[in-house]
C-alpha positions in Angstrom: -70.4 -56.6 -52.2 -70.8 -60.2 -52.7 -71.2 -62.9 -49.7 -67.5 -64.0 -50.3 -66.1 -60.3 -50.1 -68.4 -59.9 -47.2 -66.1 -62.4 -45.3 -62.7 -61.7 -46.1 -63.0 -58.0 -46.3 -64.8 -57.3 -42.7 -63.2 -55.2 -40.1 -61.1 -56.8 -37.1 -63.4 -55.2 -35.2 -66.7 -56.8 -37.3 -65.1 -60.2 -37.6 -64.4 -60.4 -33.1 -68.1 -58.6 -32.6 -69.6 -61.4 -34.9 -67.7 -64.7 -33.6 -68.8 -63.0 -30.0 -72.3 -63.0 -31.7 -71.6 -66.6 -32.8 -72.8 -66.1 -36.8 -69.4 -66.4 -37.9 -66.4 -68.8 -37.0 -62.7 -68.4 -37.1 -62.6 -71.5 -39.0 -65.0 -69.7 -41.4 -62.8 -66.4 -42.0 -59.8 -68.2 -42.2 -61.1 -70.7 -45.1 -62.3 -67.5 -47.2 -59.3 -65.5 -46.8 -57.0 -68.5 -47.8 -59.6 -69.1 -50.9 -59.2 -65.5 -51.9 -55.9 -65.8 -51.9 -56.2 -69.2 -54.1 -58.3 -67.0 -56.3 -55.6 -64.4 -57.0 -53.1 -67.5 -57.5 -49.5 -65.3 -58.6 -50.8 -62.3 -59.7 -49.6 -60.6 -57.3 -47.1 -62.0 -55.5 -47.6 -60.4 -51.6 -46.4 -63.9 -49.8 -43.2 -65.2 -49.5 -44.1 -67.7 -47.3 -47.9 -69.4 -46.9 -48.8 -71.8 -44.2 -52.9 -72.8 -44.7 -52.2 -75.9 -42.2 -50.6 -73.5 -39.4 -53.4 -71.1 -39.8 -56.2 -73.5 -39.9 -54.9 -75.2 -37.0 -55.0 -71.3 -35.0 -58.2 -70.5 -36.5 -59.5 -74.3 -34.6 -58.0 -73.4 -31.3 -59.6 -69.9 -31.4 -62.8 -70.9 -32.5 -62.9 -73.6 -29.6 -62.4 -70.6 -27.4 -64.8 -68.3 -28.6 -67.0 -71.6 -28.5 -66.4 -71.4 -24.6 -67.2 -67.2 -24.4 -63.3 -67.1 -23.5 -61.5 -65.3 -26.6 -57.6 -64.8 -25.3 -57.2 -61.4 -26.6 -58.3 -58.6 -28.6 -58.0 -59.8 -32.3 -58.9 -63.9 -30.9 -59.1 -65.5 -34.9 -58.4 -62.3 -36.9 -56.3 -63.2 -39.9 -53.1 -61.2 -40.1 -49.7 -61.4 -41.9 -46.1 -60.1 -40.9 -43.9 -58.7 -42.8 -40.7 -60.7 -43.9 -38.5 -58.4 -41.9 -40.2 -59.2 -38.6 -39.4 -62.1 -37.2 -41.3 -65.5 -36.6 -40.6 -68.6 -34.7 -39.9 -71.8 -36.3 -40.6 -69.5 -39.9 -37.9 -68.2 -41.8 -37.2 -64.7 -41.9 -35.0 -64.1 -45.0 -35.5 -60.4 -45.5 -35.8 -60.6 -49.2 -32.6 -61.9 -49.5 -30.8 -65.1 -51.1 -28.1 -64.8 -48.4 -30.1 -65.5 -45.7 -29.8 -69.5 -44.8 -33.8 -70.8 -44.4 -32.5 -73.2 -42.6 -32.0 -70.8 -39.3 -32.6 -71.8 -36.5 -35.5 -69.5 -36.2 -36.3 -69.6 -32.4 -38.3 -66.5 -31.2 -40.9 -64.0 -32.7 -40.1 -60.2 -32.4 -42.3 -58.0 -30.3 -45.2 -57.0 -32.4 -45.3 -61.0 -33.7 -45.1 -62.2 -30.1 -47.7 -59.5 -29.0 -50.2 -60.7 -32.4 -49.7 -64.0 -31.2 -50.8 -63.6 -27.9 -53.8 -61.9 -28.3 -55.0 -65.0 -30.3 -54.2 -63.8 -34.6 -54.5 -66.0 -37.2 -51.3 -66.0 -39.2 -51.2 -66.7 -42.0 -48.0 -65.9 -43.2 -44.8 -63.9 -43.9 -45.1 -60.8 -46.9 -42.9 -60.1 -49.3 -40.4 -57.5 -49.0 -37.5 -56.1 -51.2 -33.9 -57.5 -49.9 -33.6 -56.3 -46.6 -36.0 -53.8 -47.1 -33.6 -51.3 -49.4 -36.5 -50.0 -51.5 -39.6 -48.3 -51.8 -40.8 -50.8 -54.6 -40.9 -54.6 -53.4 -38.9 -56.2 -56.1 -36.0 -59.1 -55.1 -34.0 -61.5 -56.7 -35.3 -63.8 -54.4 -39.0 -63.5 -54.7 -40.0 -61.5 -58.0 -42.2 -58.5 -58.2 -45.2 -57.5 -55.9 -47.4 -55.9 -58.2 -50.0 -53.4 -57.5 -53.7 -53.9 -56.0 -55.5 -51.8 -58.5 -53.2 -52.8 -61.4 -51.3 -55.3 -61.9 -49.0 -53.7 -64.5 -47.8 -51.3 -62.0 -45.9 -51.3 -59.0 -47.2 -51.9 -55.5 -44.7 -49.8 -53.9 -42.7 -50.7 -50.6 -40.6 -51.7 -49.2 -43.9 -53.7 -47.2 -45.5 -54.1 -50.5 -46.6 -57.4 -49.9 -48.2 -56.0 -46.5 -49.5 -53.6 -48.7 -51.6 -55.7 -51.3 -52.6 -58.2 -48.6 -54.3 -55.8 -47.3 -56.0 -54.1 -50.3 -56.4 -57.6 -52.1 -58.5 -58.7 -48.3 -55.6 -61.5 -47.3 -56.7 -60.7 -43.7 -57.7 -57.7 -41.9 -54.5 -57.0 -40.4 -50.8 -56.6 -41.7 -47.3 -55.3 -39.9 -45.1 -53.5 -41.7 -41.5 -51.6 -41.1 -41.1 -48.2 -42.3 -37.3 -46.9 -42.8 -38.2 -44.2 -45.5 -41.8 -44.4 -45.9 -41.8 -48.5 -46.6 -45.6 -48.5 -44.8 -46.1 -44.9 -46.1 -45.7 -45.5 -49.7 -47.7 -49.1 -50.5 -50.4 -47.3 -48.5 -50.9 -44.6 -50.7 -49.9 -47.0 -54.3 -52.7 -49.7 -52.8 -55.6 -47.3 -51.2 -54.9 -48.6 -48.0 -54.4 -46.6 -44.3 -51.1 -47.1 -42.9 -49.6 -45.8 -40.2 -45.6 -44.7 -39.5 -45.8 -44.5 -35.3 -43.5 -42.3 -33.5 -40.2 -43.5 -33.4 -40.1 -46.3 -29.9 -43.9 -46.5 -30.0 -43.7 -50.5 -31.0 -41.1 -52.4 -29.4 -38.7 -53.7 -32.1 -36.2 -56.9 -31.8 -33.3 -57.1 -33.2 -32.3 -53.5 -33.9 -32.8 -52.5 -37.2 -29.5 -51.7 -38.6 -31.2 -48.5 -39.4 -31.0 -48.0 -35.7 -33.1 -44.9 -35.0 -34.7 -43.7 -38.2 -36.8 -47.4 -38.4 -40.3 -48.3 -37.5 -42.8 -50.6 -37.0 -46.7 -50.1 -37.9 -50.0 -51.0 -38.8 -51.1 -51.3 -42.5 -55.4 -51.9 -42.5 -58.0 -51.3 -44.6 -59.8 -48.8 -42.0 -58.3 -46.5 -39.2 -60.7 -47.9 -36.8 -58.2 -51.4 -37.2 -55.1 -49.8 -37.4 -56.2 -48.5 -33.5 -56.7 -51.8 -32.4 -53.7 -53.0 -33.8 -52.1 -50.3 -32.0 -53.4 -51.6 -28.7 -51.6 -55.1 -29.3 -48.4 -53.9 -30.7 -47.6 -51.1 -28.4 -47.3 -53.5 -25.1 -43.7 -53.1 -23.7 -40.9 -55.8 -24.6 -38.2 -55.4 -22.3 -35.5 -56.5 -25.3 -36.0 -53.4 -27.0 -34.2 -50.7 -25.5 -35.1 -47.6 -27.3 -39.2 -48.1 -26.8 -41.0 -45.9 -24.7 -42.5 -46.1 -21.7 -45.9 -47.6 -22.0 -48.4 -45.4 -21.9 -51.5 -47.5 -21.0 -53.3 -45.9 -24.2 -56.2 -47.4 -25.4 -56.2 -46.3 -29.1 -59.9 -47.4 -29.4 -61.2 -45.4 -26.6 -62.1 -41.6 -27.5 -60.8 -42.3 -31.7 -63.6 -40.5 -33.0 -63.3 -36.6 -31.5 -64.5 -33.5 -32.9 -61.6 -31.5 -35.2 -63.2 -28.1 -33.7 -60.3 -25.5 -33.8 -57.9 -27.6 -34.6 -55.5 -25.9 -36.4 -53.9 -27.7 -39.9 -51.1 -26.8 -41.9 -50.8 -28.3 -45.5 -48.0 -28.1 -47.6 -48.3 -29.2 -51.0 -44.5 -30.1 -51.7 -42.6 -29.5 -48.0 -40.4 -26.8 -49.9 -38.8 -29.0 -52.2 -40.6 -32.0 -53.9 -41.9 -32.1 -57.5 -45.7 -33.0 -57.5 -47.7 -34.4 -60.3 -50.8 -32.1 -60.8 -53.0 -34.1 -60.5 -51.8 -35.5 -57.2 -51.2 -32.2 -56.1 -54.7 -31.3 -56.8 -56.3 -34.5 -55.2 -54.2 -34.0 -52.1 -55.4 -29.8 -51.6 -59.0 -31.0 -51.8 -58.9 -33.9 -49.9 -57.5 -31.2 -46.9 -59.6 -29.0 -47.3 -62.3 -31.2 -46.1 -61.5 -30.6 -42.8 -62.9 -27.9 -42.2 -65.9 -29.3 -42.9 -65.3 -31.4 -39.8 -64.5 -27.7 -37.9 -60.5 -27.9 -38.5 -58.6 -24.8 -39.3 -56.7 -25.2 -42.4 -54.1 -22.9 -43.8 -51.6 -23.7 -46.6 -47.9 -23.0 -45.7 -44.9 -22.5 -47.5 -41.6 -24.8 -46.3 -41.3 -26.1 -44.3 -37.7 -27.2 -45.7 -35.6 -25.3 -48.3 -34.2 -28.6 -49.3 -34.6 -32.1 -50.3 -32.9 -34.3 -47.2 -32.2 -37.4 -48.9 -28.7 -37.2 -48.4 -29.2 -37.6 -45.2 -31.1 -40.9 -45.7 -28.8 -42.1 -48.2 -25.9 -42.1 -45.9 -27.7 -43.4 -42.9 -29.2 -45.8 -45.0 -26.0 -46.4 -47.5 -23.9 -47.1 -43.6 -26.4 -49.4 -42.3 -25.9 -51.6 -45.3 -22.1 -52.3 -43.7 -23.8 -53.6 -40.6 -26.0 -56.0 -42.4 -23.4 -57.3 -44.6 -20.8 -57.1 -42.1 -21.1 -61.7 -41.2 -21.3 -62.0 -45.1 -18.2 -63.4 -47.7 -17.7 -62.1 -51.4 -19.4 -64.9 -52.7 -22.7 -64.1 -50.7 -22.6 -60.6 -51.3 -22.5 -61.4 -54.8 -25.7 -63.0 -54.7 -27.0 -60.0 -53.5 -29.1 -57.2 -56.0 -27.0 -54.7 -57.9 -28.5 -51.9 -56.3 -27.3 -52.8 -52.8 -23.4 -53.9 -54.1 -23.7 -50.0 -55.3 -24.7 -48.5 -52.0 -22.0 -50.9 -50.2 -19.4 -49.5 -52.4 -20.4 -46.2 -51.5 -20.6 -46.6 -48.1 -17.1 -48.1 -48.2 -15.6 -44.7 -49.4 -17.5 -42.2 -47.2 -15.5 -40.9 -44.3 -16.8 -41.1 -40.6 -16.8 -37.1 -41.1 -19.3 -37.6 -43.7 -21.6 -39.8 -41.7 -21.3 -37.2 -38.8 -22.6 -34.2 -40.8 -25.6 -36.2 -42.1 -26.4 -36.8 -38.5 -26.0 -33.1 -37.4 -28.2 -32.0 -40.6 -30.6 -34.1 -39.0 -30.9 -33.0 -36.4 -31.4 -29.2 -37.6 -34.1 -30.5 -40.1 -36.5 -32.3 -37.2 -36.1 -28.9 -35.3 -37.6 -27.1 -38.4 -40.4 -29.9 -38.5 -40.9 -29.9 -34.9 -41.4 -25.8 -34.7 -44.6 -26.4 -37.4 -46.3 -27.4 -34.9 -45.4 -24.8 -32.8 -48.7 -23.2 -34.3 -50.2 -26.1 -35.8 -51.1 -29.2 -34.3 -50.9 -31.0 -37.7 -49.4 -31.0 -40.8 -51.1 -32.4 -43.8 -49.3 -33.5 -47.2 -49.7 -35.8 -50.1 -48.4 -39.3 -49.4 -46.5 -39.5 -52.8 -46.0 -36.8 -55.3 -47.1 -39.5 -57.9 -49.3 -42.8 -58.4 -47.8 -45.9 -58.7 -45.2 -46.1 -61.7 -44.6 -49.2 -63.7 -43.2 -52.8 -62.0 -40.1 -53.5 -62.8 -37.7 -50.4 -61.9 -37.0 -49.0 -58.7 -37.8 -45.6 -59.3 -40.0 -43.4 -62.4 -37.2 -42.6 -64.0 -36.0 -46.6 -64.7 -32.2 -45.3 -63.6 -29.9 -47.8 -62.2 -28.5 -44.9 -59.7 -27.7 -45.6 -55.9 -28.7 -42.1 -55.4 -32.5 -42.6 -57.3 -33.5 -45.4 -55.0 -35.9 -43.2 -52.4 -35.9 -39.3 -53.7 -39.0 -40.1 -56.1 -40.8 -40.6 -52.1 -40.0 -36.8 -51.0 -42.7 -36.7 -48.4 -42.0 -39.8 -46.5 -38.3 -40.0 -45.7 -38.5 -36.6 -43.8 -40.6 -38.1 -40.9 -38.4 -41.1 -40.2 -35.6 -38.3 -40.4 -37.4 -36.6 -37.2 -39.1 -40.0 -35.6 -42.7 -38.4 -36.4 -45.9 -40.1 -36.4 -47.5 -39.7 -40.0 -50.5 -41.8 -41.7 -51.0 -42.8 -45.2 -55.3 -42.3 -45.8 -56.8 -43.0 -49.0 -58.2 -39.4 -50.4 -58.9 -40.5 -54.3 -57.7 -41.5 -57.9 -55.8 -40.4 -60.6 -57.4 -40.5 -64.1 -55.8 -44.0 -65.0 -57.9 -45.1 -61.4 -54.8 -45.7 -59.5 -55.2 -44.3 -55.7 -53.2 -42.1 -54.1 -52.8 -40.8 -50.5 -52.7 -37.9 -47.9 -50.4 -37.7 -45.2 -51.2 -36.7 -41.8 -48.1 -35.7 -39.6 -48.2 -34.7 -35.7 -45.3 -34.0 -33.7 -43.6 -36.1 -31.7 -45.6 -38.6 -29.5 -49.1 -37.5 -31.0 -49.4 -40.7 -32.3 -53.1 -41.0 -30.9 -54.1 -37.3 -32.8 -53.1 -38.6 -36.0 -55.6 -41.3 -35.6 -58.0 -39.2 -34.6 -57.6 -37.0 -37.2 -57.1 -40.0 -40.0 -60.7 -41.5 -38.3 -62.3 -38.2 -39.1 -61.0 -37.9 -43.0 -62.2 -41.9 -43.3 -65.5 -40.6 -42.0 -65.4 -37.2 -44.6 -64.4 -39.4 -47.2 -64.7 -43.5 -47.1 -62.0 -45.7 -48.2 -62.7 -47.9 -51.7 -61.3 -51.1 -51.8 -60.3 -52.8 -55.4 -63.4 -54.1 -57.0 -66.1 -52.3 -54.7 -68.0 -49.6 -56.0 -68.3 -47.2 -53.9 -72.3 -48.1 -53.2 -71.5 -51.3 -52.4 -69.4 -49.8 -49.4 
């Protein structure tokens, strides 16, 4: 590692214990960041909106208060970016989209932003994301392709792809993301980065997603040990969201690192019903098995499901696209990418009967998720049944069907299904180097197990980051 990377790919949690120290400055970290993304120039693409003055002008008033021994929060001059589904005062939030006005007005941050904010972060900017977050690739009329961290032929995956590469490319130690069907999951595993999809409530959200209760909000870092922290901001209550839980008064931080003796892990290499690449499939089996190296109990099970559930998130999803385009006139709508029209049209002809069976199958599938951990108190899986595929299409197959637009992610959309907390680690490579992921699923609420557990695979097996060997750290 260089003296440049050394900068703009520390820790949160290196970066707050050296401006305590005083060998490093806000100012500093912030300049490097913004040079490294200089550096990159459009290759790929993870910003839709930059503001260098803003963050400057942050990274000054933070650095005066470190100056003083009076930092205002826990990540006091980190750099961090939000996702362009979040919102962000006096920024435009266009969701991807070329019906959104950018004119707004754009008066108030959502929770996590206001939260970030607060406890002192260095924004930098808002990150690309496909139009209103209807993929799991980030590709948009309005903003082009995000392409992939490792390659930049290939997709980065989303639909927080830009979150994704910003934080794999080092644009800043920490990145927000929303996660619908896997949109933290997947760019997580396609950019070798930890992500994590909380339990359903866990961060305060505002406005509703028109997803209502299958979308969330989490942290997308380069270590587990950040994603914690981030977890300690993000998690404070916000009386506008009515579905988040009751605070809890965790501290993410303390007690992360615990011993996995006799824990008890299932893995399932396809959930029942998904199509894995072998080599994936192979990666993904080893990478589990690791922990029992760390004292864990892992057995492979068969199942859990019978079935692929993606009808069930493509009529939730395919319904919540009326809501969003519910304010908007012919004209706008046909601005809007083909793919969506498609799922509009579709949702237009399906009955209320329809939409009322998809919400009774899901409730049957969560209980058949939920009684896993009746003897296990986690479930491991691959991330992805494949690497990242080629940028441009919105699925490996390059169809133009409403109906390919999520399947190809088979082990993510379950666990927004049944408002589980899963992680995305890094576990290893394919043969053309691209990364891929393991995920770690714990019933509902366990959101501070699977960090424990994803701390203790980090530790079994360190994350790479693009361009650093693996001696370099």
């Amino acid at each position: 590692m260089n003296a440049s990377q050394d900068i703009y790919y520390l820790s949160a949690k290196q970066l707050t214990n050296r401006y305590s120290r005083g060998d490093l400055s806000p100012v500093e970290v912030t300049q490097a960041v913004l040079e490294r993304i200089e550096a990159d120039g459009s290759d790929y693409n993870a910003f839709c909106l930059l503001d260098p003055d803003s963050a400057l002008a942050t990274a000054r008033q933070s650095e005066e208060r470190w100056r003083r021994g009076q930092p205002c929060g826990l990540i006091d001059g980190v750099p961090t970016t939000i996702k362009d589904l979040i919102i962000t005062k006096d920024w435009p939030t266009l969701r991807g989209s070329r019906t959104t006005d950018p004119a707004g007005p754009w008066l108030e941050d959502a929770p996590s932003t206001d939260k970030l904010r607060q406890h002192g972060a260095v924004i930098l900017g808002k990150t690309t994301t496909p139009e209103f977050g209807s993929k799991g690739v980030t590709e948009s009329l309005l903003t082009g392709s995000t392409r992939n961290a490792w390659n930049k032929d290939r997709t980065s995956g989303g639909s927080s792809g830009g979150a994704g590469v910003a934080a794999a490319r080092g644009y800043g130690a920490l990145h927000i993301g929303t996660d619908g069907a896997g949109s933290v999951r997947i760019p997580s595993s396609f950019n070798g980065i930890f992500g994590l999809k909380p339990t359903f409530g866990r961060v305060p959200v505002f406005p509703p997603s028109p997803l209502g209760t299958v979308s969330h909000v989490g942290p997308m870092t380069r270590c587990v040990e950040d994603a914690a922290l981030m977890m300690n901001v993000i998690t404070q209550p916000d009386r506008r969201d009515w579905f988040a839980l009751p605070d809890d008064g965790r501290d993410y931080l303390d007690g992360l690192e615990r011993s996995m003796d006799g824990l008890r892990i299932a893995y399932s290499g396809d959930l029942g019903f998904a199509d894995v690449d072998p080599d994936v499939a192979g990666t993904c089996r080893k990478a589990a098995e690791l922990f029992t190296d760390a004292g864990a109990v892992v057995e492979e099970i068969p199942g859990p499901l019978s079935e692929d559930p993606v009808w069930i998130t493509d009529r939730l999803w395919f319904a919540a696209f009326l809501r969003i385009t519910e304010t908007l006139n012919a004209k706008q709508i046909a601005l809007m990418d083909p793919l969506l029209i498609e799922m509009l049209e579709q949702a237009r002809a399906m009955s209320v009967f329809e939409l009322l069976d998809a919400h009774k199958a899901r409730e049957d599938m969560a209980l058949k998720l939920a009684q896993v951990h009746a003897d296990y108190d986690l479930l491991v899986t691959p991330t992805m049944p494949r690497t990242a595929f080629e940028a441009g299409p919105f699925n490996p197959w390059k169809s133009n069907k409403a109906e390919d637009w999520i399947r190809w992610s088979s082990f993510t959309y379950p666990f927004n299904l049944s408002q589980q907390p899963g992680s995305s680690c890094p576990c290893g490579f394919d043969a053309d180097g691209l990364p891929v992921g393991l995920q770690i699923v714990g019933p509902k609420y366990a959101d501070f197990l699977v960090l424990q557990a994803s701390k203790a695979f980090e530790t079994l097996a360190p994350f790479r980051l693009p361009g650093v060997t693996p001696a370099d750290g």
